[in-house]
N, C-alpha and C positions, 0 to 999 in steps of 0.2 A: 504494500500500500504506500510505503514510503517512497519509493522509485516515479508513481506514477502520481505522487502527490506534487515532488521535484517537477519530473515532466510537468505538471501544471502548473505551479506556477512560474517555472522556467517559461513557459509558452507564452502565459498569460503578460506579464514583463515587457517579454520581447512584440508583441502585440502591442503594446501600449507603446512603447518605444514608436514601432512603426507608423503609427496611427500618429502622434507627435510630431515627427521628423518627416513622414513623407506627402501625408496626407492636407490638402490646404486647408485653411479655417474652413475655407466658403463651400468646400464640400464632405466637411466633415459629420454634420447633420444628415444628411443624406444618405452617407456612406455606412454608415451605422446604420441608421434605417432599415438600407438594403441588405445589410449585412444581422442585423436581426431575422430581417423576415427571410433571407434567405434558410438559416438555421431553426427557424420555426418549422419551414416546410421539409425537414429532414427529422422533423422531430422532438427538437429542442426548443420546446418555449421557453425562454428566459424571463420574460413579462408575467406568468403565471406564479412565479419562484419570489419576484421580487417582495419584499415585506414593506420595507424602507426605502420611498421615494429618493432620496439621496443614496442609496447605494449604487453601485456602477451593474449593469445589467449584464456584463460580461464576467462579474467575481459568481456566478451565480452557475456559472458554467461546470459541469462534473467533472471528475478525471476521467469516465469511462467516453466523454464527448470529447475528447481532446482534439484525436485526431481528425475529426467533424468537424470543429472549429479551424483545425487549420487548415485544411481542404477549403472550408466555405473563405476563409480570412482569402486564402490566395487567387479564389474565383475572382471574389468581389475586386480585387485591385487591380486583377485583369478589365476583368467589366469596367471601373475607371477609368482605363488609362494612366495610372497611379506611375506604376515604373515601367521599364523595357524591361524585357526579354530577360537580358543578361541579368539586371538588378534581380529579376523576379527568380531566377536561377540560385544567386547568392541567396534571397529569401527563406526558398524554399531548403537550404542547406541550414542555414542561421535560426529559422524556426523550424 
């Protein structure tokens, strides 16, 4: 449990990291959005889980949807336009 607790919040981190660093203000609402509902329709409501309107809709995430999330995280920033190719390469190594 511990290994895949690291991997989460290992993930989750670097997520946030990227979502900071690549992602612009002006599409950051959006992006989310898309990136919510895309994880709903695989399964993952995170909006059902929330208790506390100030908590971040993504700490709500399981360990056993890890790899879910970063499947869906790497979609979404294709569907962007977020980074190239090569960035999205290092990405998908780094998360």
């Amino acid at each position: 449990m511990t290994i895949k607790n690291n991997k989460r919040e290992r993930t989750l981190n670097r997520i946030k990291e990227v979502l900071a660093e690549e992602v612009p203000k002006s599409k950051l609402l959006v992006f989310r959005r898309t990136l919510y509902s895309k994880l709903n329709s695989r399964g993952v409501n995170l909006y059902e889980r929330r208790m506390d309107k100030n908590q971040s809709l993504i700490s709500h995430i399981l360990d056993d949807e890890i790899d879910i999330l970063q499947t869906v995280f790497l979609e979404t920033l294709k569907d962007f336009n977020i980074v190239t190719k090569k960035q999205r390469e290092k990405l998908e190594k780094y998360i």
